[in-house]
Backbone bond lengths (Angstrom), bond angles and torsions (degrees), N, CA, C in turn:
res aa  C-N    CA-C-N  psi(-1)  N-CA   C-N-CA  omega(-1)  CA-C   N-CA-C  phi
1 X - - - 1.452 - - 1.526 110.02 -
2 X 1.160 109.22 -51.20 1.750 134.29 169.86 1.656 88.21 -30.59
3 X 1.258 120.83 -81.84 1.437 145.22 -113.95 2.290 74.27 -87.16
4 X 1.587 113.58 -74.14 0.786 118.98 171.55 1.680 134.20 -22.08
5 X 1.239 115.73 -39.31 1.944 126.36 162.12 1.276 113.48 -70.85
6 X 1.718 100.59 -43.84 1.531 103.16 175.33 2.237 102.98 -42.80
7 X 1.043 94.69 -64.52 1.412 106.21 -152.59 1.613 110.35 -55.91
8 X 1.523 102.67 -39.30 1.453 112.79 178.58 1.748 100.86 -72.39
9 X 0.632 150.42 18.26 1.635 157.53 -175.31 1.561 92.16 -116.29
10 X 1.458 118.06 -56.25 1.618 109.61 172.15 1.777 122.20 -44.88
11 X 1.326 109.06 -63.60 1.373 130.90 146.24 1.329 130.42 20.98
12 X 1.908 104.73 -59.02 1.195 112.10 -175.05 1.610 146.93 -70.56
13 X 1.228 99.21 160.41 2.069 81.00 -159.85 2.024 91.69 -93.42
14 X 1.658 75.25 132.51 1.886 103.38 -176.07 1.156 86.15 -99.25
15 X 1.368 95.69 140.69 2.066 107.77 168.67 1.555 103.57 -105.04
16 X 1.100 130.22 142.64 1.205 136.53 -171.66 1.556 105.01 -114.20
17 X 1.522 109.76 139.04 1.620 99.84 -167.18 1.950 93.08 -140.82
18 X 1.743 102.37 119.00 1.225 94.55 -171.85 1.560 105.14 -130.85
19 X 1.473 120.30 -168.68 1.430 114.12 -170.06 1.577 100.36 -114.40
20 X 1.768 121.73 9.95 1.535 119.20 178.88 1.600 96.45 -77.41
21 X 1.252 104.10 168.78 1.948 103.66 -158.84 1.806 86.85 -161.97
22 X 1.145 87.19 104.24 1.609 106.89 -167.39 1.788 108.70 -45.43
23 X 0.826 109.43 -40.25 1.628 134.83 160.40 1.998 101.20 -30.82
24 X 1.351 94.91 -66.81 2.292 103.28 175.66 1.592 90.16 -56.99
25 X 1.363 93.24 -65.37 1.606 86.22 -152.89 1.846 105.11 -29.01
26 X 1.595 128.34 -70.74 1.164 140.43 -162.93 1.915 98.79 -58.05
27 X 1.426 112.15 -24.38 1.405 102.12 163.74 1.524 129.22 -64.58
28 X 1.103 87.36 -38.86 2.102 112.74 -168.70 1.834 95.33 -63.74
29 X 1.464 130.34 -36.05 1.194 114.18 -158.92 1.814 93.58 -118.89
30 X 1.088 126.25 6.14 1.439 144.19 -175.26 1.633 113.29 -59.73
31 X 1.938 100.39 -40.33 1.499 95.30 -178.65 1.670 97.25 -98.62
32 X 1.228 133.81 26.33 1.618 138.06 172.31 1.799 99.77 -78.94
33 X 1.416 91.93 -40.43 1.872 101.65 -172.38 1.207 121.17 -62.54
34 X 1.668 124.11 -4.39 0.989 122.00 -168.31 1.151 111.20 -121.70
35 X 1.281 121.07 130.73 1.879 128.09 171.86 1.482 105.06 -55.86
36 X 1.583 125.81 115.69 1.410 98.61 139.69 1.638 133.63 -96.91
37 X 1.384 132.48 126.58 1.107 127.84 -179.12 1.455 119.60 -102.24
38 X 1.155 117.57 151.66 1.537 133.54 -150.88 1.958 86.16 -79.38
39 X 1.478 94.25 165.56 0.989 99.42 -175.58 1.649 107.63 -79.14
40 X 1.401 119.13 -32.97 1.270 125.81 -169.95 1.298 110.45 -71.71
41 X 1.506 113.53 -25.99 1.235 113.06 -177.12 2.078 132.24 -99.42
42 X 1.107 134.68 163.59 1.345 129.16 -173.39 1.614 106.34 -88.91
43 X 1.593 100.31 141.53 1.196 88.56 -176.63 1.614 114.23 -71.57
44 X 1.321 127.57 154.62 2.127 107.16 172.59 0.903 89.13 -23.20
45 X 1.632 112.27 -92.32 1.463 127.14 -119.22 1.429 105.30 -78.85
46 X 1.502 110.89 -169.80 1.675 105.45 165.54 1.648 99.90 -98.79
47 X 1.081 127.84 172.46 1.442 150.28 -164.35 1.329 132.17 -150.69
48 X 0.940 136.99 153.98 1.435 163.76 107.84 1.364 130.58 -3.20
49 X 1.473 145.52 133.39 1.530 105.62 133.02 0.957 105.78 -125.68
50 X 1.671 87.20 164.28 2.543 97.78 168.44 1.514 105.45 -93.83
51 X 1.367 112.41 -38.65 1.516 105.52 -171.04 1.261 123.36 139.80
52 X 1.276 154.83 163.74 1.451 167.53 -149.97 1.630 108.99 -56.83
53 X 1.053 114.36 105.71 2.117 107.19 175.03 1.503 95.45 -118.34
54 X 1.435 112.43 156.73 1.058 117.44 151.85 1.742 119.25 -134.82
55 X 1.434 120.35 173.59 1.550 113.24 168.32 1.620 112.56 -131.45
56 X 1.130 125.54 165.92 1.132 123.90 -158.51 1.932 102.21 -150.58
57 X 1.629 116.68 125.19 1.033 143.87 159.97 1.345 118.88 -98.12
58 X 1.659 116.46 118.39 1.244 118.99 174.06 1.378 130.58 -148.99
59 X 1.195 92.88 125.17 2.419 101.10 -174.38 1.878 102.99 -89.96
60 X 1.906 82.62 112.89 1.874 79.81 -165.65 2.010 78.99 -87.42
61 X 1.009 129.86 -50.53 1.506 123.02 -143.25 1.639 88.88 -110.16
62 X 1.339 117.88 151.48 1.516 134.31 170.17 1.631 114.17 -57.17
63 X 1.223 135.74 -23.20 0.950 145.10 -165.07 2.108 110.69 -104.45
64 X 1.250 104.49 -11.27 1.375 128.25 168.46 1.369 120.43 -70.30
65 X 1.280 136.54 146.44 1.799 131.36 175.35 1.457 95.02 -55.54
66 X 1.571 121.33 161.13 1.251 122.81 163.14 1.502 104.16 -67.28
67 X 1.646 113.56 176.62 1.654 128.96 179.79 1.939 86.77 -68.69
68 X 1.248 85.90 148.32 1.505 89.46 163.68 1.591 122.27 -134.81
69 X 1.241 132.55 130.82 1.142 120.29 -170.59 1.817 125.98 -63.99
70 X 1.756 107.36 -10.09 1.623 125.21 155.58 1.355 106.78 -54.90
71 X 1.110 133.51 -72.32 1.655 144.80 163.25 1.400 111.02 -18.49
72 X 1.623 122.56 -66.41 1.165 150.16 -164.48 1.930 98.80 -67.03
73 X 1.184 118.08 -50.52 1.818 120.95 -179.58 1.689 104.33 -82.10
74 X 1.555 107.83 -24.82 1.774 100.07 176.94 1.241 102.24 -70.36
75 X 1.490 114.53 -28.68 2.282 95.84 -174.77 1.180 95.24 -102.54
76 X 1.464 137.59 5.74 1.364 124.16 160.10 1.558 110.60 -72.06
77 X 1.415 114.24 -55.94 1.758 119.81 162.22 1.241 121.16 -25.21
78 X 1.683 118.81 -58.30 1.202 140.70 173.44 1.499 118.78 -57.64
79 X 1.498 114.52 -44.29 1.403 117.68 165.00 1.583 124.48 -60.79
80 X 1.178 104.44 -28.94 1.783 125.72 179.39 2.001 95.08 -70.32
81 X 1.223 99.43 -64.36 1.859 97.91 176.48 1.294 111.84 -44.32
82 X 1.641 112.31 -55.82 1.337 103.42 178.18 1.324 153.31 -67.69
83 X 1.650 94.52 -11.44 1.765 109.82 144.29 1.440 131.88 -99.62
84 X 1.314 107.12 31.50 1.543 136.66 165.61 1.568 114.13 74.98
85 X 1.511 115.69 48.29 1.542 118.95 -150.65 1.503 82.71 -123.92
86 X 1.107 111.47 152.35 2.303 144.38 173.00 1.013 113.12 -88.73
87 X 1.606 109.60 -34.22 1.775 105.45 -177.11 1.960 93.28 -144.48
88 X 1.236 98.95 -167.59 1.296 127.40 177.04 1.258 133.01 -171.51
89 X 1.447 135.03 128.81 1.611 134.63 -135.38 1.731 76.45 -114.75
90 X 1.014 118.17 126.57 1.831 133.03 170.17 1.403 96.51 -82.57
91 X 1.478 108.43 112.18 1.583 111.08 162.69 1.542 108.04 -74.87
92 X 1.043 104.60 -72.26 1.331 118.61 -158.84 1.798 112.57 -134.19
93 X 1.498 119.83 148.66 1.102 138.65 149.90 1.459 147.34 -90.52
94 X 1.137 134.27 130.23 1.818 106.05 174.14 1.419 88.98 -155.25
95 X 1.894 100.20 149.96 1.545 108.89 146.35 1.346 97.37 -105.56
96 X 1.273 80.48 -171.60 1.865 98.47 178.80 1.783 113.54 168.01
97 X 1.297 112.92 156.73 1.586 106.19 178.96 1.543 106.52 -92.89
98 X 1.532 111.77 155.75 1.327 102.02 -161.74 1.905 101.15 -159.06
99 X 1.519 91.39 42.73 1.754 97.52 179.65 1.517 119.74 -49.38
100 X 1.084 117.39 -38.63 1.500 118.47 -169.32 1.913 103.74 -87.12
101 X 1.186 97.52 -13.87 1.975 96.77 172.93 1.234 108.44 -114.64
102 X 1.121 127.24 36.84 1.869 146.95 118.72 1.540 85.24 110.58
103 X 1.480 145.03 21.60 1.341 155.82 148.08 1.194 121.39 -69.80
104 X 0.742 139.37 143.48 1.821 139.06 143.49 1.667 101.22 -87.37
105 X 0.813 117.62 -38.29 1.374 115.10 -174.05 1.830 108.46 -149.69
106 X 1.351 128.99 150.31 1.103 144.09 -163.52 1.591 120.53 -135.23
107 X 0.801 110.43 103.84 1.519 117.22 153.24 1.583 142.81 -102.43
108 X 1.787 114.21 111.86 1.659 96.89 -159.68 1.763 90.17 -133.37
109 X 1.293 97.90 155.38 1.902 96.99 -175.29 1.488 77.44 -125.44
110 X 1.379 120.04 160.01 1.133 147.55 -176.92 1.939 119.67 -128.56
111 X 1.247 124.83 83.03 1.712 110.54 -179.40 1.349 104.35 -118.50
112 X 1.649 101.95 -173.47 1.709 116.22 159.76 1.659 104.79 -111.01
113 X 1.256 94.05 124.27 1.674 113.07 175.55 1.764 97.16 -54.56
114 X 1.383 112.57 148.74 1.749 107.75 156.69 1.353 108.22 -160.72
115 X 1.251 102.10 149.07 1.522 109.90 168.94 1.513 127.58 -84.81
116 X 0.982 145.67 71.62 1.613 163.16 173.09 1.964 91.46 -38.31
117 X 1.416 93.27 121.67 1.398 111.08 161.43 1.717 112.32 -63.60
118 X 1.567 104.78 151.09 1.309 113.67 -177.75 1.841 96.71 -64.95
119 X 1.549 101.55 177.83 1.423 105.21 -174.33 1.627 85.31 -103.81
């Protein structure tokens, strides 16, 4: 009987209370959904476009990772989702130092968002 209360005391339903917000989560994997394709290259499918995105990497304090141009194509991806685009054609890349525009260093990718027809 002892042993039996013990166990039902294990049993009980714990509510778990956290600060993930189902809303990030579907942000966090949002720029995964999107193709980026090189500029040199065609996208597969045929397409669409919406228009000009860019993303932006930036090292505000010395003690921070530098900008990275990985950083810089994930919010370009992300910018492409967020004007409802599948892929995105990468124009262009750059670093550069950028002390006086609150950077030490800068990273920005430049594409055209597009919508790629289903297969």
């Amino acid at each position: 009987m002892l042993l039996s209360s013990m166990l039902s005391g294990c049993a009980s339903h714990y509510s778990v209370n956290t600060n993930l917000n189902l809303d990030n989560v579907a942000d966090y994997f949002k720029a995964g959904q999107v193709l980026l394709v090189q500029k040199n290259q065609d996208p597969p499918r045929p397409f669409n476009p919406l228009g000009l995105v860019d993303g932006e990497s930036c090292q505000v304090y010395a003690d921070n990772p530098p900008a990275s141009l990985s950083d810089a194509r994930t919010r370009l991806r992300l910018a492409a989702a967020n004007k409802g685009g599948n892929a995105v054609i990468l124009n262009n890349c750059v670093t550069y130092q950028d002390p006086e525009g609150g950077c030490l260093t800068r990273a920005v990718c430049i594409g055209q968002a597009i919508v790629m027809q289903a297969n």
